[in-house]
C-alpha positions in Angstrom: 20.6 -15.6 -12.7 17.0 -16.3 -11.8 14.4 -14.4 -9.3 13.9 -17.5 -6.4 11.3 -16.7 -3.7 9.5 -14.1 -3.3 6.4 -12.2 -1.3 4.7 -9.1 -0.8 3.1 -8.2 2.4 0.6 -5.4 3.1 -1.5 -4.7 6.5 -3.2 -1.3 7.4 -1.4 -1.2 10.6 -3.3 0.0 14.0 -4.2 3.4 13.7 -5.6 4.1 10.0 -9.2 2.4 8.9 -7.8 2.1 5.5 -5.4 0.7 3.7 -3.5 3.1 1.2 -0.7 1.2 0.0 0.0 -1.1 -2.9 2.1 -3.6 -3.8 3.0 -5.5 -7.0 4.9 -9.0 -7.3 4.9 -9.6 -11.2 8.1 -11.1 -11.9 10.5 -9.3 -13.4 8.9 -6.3 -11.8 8.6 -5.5 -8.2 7.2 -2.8 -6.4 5.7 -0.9 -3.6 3.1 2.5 -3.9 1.9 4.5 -0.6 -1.0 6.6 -1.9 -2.2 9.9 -0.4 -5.0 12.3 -0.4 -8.9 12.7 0.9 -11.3 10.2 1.3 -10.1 6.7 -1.1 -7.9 9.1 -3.3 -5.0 7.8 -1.8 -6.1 3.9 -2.2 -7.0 5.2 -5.8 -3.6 6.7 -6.7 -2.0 3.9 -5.4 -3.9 0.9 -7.1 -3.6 3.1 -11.0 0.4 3.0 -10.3 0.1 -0.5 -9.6 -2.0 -1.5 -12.4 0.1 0.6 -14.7 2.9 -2.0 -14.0 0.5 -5.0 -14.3 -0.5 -3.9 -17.5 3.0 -3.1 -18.6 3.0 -5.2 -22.0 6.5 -6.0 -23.4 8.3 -2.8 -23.5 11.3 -1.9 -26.4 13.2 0.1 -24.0 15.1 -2.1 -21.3 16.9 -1.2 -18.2 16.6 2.2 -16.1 14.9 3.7 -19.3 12.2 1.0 -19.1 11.6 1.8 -15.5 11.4 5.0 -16.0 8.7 4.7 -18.4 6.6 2.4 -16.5 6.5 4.8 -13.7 6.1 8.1 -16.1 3.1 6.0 -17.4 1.8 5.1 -14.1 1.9 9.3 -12.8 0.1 9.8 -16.1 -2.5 7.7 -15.0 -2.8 9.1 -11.7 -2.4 12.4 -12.9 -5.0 12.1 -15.3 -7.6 10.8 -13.1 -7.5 13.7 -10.7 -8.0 16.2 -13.4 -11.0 14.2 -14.3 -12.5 13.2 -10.9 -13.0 16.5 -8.5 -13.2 13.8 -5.7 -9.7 12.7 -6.9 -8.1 16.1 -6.8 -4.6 16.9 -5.1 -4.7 12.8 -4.8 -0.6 11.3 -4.9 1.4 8.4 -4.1 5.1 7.1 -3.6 6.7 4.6 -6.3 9.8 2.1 -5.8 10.5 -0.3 -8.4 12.9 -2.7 -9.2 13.0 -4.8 -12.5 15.1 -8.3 -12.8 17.6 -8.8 -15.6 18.6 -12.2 -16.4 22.1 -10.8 -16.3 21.5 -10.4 -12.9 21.1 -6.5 -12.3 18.3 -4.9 -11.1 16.9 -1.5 -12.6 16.0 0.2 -9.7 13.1 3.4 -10.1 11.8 5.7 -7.3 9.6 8.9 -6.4 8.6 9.8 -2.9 9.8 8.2 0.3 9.3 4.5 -0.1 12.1 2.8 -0.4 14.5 -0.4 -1.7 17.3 -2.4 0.8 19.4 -4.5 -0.5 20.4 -7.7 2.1 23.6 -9.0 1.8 26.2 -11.2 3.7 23.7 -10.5 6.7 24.0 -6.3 6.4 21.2 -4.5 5.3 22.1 -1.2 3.0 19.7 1.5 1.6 19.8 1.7 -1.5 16.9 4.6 -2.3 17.1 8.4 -1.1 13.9 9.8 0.6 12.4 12.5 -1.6 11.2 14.1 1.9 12.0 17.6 3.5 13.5 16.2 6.1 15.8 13.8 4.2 16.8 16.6 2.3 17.5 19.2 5.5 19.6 16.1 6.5 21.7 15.7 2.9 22.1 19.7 3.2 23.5 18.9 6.9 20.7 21.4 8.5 19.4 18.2 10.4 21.4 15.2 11.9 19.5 11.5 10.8 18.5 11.0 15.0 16.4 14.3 14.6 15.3 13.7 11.2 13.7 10.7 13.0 11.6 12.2 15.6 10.8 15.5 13.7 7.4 16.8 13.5 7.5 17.3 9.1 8.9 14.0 8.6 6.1 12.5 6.8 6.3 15.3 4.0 7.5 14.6 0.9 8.8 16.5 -2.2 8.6 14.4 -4.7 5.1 12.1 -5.6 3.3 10.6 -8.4 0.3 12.1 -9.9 0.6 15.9 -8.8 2.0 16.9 -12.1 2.0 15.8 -15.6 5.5 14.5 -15.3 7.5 13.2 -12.6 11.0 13.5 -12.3 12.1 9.8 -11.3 15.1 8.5 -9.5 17.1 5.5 -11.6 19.7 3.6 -10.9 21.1 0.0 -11.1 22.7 -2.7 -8.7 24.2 -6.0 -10.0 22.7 -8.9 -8.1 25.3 -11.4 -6.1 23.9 -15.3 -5.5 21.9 -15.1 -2.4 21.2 -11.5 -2.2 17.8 -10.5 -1.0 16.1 -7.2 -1.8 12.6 -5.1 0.4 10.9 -2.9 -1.1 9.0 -1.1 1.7 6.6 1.9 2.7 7.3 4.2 5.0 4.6 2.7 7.6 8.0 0.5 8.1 10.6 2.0 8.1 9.1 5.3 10.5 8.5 2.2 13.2 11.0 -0.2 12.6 15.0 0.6 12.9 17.2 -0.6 10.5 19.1 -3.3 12.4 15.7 -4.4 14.0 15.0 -5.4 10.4 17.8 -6.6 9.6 17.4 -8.9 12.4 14.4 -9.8 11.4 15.7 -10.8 7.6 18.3 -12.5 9.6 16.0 -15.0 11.4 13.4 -15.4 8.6 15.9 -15.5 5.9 15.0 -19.0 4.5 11.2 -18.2 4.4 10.1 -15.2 2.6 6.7 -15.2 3.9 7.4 -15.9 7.5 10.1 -12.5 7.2 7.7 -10.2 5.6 5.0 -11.2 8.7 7.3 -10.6 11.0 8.2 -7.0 9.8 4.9 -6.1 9.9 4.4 -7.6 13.0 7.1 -6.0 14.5 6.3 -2.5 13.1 2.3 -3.3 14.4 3.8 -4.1 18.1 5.7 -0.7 17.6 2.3 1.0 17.2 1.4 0.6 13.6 0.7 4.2 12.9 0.8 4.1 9.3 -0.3 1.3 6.6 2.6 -1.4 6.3 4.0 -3.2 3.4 7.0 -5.1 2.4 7.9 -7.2 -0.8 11.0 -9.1 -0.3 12.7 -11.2 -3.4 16.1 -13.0 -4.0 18.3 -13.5 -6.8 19.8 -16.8 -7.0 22.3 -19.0 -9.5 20.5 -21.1 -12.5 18.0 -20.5 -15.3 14.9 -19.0 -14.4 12.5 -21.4 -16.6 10.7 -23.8 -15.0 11.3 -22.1 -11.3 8.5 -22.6 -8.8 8.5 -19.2 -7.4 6.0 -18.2 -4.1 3.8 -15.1 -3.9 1.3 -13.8 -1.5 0.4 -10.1 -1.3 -1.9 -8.0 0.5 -2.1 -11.3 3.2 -3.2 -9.0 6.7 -1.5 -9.7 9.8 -3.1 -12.1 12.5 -3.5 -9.8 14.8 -6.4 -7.7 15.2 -6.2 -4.1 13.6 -8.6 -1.1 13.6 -8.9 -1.8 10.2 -13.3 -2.4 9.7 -13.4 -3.0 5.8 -13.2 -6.4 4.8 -9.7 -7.0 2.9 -9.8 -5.7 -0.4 -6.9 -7.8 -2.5 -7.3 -8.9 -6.3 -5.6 -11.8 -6.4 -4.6 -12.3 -10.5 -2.3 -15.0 -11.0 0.7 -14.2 -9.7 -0.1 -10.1 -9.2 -1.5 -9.4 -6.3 -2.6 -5.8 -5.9 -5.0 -3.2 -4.5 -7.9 -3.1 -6.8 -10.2 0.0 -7.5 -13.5 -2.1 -7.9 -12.5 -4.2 -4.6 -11.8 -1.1 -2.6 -15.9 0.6 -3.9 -17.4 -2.9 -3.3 -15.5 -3.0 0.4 -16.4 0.8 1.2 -20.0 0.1 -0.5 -20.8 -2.6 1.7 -18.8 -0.8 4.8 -22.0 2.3 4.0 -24.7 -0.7 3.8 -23.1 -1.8 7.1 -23.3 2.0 9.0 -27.1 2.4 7.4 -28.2 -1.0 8.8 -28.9 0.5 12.7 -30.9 3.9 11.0 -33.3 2.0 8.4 -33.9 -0.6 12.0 -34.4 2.9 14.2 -36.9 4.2 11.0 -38.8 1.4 11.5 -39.2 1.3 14.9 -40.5 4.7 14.7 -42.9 4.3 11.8 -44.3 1.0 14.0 -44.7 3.3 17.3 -46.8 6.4 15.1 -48.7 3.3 13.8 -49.8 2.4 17.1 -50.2 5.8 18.8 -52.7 6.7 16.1 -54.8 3.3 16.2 -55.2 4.1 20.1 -55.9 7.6 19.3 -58.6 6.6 17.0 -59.6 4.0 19.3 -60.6 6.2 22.4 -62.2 8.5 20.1 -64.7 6.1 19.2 -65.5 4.9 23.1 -65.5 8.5 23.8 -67.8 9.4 21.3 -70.2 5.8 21.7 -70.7 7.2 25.6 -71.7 10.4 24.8 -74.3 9.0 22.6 
């Protein structure tokens, strides 16, 4: 079995200036971060989880085990640099990762409330658990899934990378079919966009990768795009993966106009495309240059204006004092 095409997607949606989420397409790992916290923390939390799996190396462990390392390594990280950076404190962010076999099965690893589908014979299934309150008043039968959808906590989750030393990660692992098709996805989806909507959606697109993971976010942006959006779609296919031409564009914005003011901040590195820490101080860097542009012009303007008043000042005192001679 061999990975075929695959994409990921990420847009800020229309109601937050920045984007928070990150995304990695490295084959054989996939995956999908939704920071959180104040200021950049959560764009910081999310791009160290990333990079954690970029920077991976070749692992002994395989399987679940190595997921769960990767993403134990990745809270490290994050945890690590919010004790060190006050500015960085209480900062978090969601993980869900999947990891190709040759075999065929995927290694599936999760914390938070991102999640993984799997597409198959045109049904969409969910193969993650929200680590949420409300996810978790539903499993305990307190809440029913309609009002889980529409209730006033549901964006608070129990589970997060980052907040302590150690994470208690969710692993499992499905064996991959010809044909089947996998999202990883943030919650900026899946809170807009209803499950057979997106399946739809797959349906329609399922030939072009690219074309399915810009119409989800499309979709969830006509909905109202209240949160950041991404998806990363990928198929497992018959045949030997060497020598497959395989397609990747992440962190690729929507056409359509967003509230979003930065200019986009993706590191493109081969085929890795994610959320970079130096991209997102050189785009909020230039976004301060930007906002002090109009008060070094008004400054000036003022300086210019004392100038003159004085110059006139001095002026009539000398025609003042010339008559009185």
């Amino acid at each position: 079995m061999k990975i075929g095409q695959y994409i990921g997607e990420t847009n800020p949606g229309r109601k937050r200036r920045r984007n928070e989420d990150s995304c990695v397409t490295d084959p054989p790992v996939f995956a999908v971060a939704d920071g959180m916290g104040g200021a950049q923390a959560g764009e910081l939390a999310s791009s160290l989880a990333a990079a954690a799996l970029t920077e991976r190396g070749d692992g002994d462990l395989g399987g679940e085990e190595r997921v769960a390392e990767l993403i134990q390594e990745a809270n490290r990280r994050v945890h690590q640099r919010a004790v060190d950076d006050e500015a960085a404190s209480g900062m978090g962010t969601t993980m869900t990762v999947a990891l190709f076999h040759p075999d065929g099965s995927i290694s599936i690893g999760h914390v938070g409330d991102s999640r993984a589908y799997l597409y198959r014979d045109g049904r969409l299934e969910q193969l993650t658990e929200d680590h949420s309150l409300v996810a978790e008043l539903v499993r305990r039968g307190e809440l029913s899934p309609e009002e889980a959808e529409v209730h006033p906590q549901r964006s608070v989750i129990t589970r997060a990378l980052g907040t302590d030393p150690d994470v208690d990660v969710d692993t499992f692992t499905v064996q991959a079919l010809d044909g089947d098709l996998f999202l990883l996805c943030s919650d900026g989806l899946t809170t807009m966009v209803d499950v057979d909507t997106i399946t739809d959606v797959v349906d329609r697109n399922r030939a072009d990768l690219r074309a399915a993971a810009r119409a989800l976010i499309r979709e969830a942006n006509n909905r109202g795009g209240d949160d950041n959006i991404t998806a990363v779609l990928f198929e497992v296919i018959e045949g030997d993966s060497e020598g497959e031409t395989m397609e990747t564009v992440a962190l690729h914005p929507d056409e359509e106009d967003t509230l979003h003011p930065l200019p986009q901040t993706g590191l493109v590195e081969g085929d890795t495309s994610i959320v970079s820490v130096d991209a997102i101080q050189s785009a909020l860097a230039a976004h301060e240059r930007e906002a002090a542009e109009p008060r070094a012009s008004l400054w000036r303007h003022l300086v210019a204006a004392i100038v003159v008043a004085v110059l006139l000042a001095v002026i009539v005192f000398l025609v003042v004092r010339g008559l009185a001679r």
